[in-house]
C-alpha positions in Angstrom: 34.4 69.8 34.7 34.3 67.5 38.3 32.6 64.4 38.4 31.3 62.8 41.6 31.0 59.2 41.7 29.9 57.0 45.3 32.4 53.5 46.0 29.8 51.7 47.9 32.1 48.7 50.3 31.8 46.3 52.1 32.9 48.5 55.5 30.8 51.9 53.7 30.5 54.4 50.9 33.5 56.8 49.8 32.8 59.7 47.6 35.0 60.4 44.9 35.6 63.9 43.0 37.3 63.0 39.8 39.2 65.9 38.7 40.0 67.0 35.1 43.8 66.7 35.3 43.0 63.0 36.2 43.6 63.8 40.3 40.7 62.7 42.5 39.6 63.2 46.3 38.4 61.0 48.6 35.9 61.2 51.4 34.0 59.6 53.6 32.4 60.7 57.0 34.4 60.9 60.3 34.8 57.5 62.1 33.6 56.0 59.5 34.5 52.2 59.8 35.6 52.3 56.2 38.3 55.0 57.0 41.2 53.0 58.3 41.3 50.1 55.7 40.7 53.1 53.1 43.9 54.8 54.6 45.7 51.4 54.7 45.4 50.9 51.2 46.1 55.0 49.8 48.9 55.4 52.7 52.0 57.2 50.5 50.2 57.2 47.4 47.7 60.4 48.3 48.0 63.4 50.6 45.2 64.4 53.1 44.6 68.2 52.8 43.0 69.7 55.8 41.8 72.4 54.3 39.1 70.7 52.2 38.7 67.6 54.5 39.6 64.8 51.8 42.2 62.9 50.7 43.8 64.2 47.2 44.8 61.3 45.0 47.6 62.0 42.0 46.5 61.0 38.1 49.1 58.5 38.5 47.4 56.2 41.5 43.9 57.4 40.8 42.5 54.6 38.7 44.7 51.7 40.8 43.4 53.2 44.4 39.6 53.5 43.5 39.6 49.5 42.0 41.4 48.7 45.1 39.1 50.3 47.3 36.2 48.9 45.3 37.5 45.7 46.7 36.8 46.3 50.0 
């Protein structure tokens, strides 16, 4: 079963789909002003998929990417 959990930041709110494998996805709305320093921060650790308009985060940077996020 998905989860949905809101990162609310400094710069905005990112929602979060947390996956059962441990994978999550990552949106937020278009020119949002939290979307570059989000980008910045997940840049070669996820892979934006067009196709569902979010970013999909691997098990193995998930928990390290949302904390750092949450920093913002």
């Amino acid at each position: 079963m998905t989860t949905k959990s809101v990162i609310d930041t400094s710069l905005g709110k990112v929602w979060v789909t947390h996956f059962d494998n441990g994978d999550a996805a990552l949106w937020w709305p278009d020119r949002a002003r939290v979307g570059p320093a989000v980008v910045e921060i997940i840049d070669g650790r996820a892979a934006w998929k067009p196709k569902y308009s979010n970013w999909i985060v691997p098990a193995v940077h998930a928990e390290t990417l949302i904390a750092e996020i949450g920093d913002l």
